[in-house]
N, C-alpha and C positions, 0 to 999 in steps of 0.2 A: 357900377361901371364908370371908371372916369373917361373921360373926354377929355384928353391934351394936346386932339388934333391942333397941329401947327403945322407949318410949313419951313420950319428951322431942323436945318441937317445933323445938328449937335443935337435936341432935343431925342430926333428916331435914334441916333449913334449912343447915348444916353440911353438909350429904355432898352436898346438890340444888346449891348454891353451887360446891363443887369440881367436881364431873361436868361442869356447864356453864361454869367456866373454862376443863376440858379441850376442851370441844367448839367454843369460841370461835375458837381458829386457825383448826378446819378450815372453821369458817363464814367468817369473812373470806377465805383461802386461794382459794373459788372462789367468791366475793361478784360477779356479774357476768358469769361465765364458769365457770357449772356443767354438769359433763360427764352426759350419760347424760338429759335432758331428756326425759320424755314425756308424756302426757295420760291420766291417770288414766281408766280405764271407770269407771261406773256413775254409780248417780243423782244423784250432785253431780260431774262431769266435772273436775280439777282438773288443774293441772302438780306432775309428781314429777321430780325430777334426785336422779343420785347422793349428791350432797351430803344430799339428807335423810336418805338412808335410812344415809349413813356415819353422822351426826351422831349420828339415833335409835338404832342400836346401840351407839354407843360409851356416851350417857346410860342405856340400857337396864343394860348390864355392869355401869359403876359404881354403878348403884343395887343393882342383884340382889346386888352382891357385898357392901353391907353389913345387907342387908335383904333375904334369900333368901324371907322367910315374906311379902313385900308383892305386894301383883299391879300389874302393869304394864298399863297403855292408851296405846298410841301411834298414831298418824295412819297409817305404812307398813307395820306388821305387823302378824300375828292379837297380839289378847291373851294375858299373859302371866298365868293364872290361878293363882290360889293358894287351896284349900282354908279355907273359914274365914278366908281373910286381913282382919285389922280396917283394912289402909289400902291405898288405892290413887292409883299415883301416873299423871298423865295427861301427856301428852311429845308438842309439836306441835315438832318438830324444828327447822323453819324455817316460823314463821307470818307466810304473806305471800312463797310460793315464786315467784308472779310478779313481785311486783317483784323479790325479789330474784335470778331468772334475768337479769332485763332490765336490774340495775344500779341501782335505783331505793332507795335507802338508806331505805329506812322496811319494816322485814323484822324476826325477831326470833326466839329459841329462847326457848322456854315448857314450865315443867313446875311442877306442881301435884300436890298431893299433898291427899288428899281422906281422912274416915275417916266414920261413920256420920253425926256431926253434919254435916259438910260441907267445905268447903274450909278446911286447917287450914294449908299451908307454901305459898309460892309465891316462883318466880323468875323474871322474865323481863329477857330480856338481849338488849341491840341493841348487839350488839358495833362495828358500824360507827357507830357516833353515843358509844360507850362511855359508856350509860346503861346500868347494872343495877339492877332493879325488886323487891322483897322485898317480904315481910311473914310475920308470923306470926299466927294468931286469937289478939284480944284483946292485939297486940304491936303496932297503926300499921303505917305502910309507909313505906318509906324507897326515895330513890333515890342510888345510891352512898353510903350509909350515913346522906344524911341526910333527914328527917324530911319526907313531902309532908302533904300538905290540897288537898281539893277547891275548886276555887273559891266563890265567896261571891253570884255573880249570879243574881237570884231571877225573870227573867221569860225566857220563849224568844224573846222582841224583840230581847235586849241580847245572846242567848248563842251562841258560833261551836260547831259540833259535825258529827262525821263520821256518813254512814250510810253503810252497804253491804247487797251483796244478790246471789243469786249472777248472776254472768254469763251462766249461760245460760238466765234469765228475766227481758230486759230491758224487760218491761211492766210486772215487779215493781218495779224502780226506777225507773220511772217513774209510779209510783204513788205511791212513797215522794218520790221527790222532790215531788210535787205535793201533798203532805200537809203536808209539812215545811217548805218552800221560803217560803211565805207567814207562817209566823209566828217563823220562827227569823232572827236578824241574818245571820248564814253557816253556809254549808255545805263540807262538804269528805268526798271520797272517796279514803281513805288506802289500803283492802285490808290491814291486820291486825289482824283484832280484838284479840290478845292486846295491843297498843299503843296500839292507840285508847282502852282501858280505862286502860291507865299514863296514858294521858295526861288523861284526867280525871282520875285521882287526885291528877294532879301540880297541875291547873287551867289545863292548857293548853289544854283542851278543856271543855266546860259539859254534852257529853250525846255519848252513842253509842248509835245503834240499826243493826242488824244484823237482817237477814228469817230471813237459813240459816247459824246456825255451829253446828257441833261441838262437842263437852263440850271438847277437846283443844284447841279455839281459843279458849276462855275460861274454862277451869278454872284458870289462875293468876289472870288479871286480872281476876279477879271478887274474889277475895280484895285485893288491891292496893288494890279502886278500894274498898270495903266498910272497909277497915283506914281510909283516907283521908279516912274519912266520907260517901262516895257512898253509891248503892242501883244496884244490879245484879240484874233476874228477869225474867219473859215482858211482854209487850207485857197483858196482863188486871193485872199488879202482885203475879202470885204468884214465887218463888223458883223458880230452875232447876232441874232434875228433872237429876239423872246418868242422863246415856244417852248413845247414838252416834248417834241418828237428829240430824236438823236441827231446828234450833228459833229461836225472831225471841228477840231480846235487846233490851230498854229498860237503858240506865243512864244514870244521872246524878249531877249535883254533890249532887243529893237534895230541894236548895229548887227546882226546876224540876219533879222528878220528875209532879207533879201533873196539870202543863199539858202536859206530854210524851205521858203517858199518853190526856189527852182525846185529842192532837191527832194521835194515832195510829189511835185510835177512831173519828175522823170520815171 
């Protein structure tokens, strides 16, 4: 096992970059036609196939093995706890397991690496569109190496943007949609938060709001879209809290942020 514990943000972005070129094939490999399919028990009901859980072991290994002292948080298994560890890294294997059971090319491997100030490395990678999504704190974020920014449109009249919410409370998006629907130009329901974030980053998008994700579903894209010049925190305007529970997400290009915020409120 090596030990290249270090405290350099390029070094974690280096070994999080390689692990998830490794995990790339096997995500393409059964992109459409993942075996072992089932329906995840408890209070947020979701679909799990083998493919996630090959994926998240294989990023689990390569991280441990050069970062034995960091703790691990992944979407398929118990955490992987470490004593005093100053960083941890969070691994949504395949964010957006339904579409991509169903074939539907908007899916993505995300992993985030967090340390007491907060989201400090991230990478998220849509190997089938071969977009990969970086950043480092206080580094911008790049996609394929080069340089994004958030879009520049300052009213939610003029702005296209995705919401979700989970499936199996469809009064909740129906809420959301009736909130949103009237003052925003479009809308669109993608199902991956970790890319709907890249994609405001990029400014393809002007805002995402989400009712229920997981630290795992947007512990990189929150760094991506924040490097970009977005804002990414709860629906009140405060910063995301590290946890596993569910929790609603506002983000934006950041000059909307404002009107977003009321029009979530009303």
């Amino acid at each position: 096992m090596k030990d290249t514990m270090t405290d350099d943000p390029q070094k974690f972005l280096e070994v999080a970059l390689a692990a998830v070129k490794k995990a790339e094939p096997v995500f393409c490999k059964y992109f459409g036609k993942a075996p072992g399919v089932t329906l995840k028990p408890g209070k947020t009901p979701s679909l799990v196939s083998d493919a996630d859980k090959e994926i998240e072991t294989l990023l689990s290994k390569e991280i441990s093995a050069h970062f034995p002292k960091h703790a691990i948080v992944g979407e398929e298994f118990p955490a992987v706890k470490k004593e005093g560890a100053k960083f941890t890294w969070y691994i949504d294997p395949i964010d957006g397991t339904t579409n991509y059971v169903h074939g539907f090319a908007h899916c993505a491997i995300s992993v985030g690496l967090w340390d007491a100030a907060g989201p400090l490395v991230s990478v998220v990678s849509d190997p089938i569109n071969r977009a990969c999504y970086t950043a480092v704190r206080g580094g911008g974020a790049q996609k394929n190496g080069a340089k994004i920014r958030v879009s520049s449109r300052r009213a939610l009249k003029d702005c296209l943007g995705a919401i979700g919410w989970r499936w199996s409370e469809p009064e909740t998006g129906i809420d959301l949609l009736r909130r949103m629907a009237p003052r925003a130009y479009r809308l669109r329901v993608l199902s991956s938060s970790a890319l709907e974030l890249c994609l405001v980053a990029e400014g393809a998008l002007d805002f995402y709001v989400g009712t229920n994700c997981l630290t795992w579903d947007v512990a990189a894209g929150m760094l991506i879209l924040t490097e970009a010049g977005g804002i990414a925190g709860d629906w009140g305007g405060k910063p995301l809290a590290v946890a596993t529970q569910s929790s609603a997400i506002a983000a934006s290009n950041g000059k909307v942020h404002g009107e977003l915020l009321e029009t979530l409120e009303g």
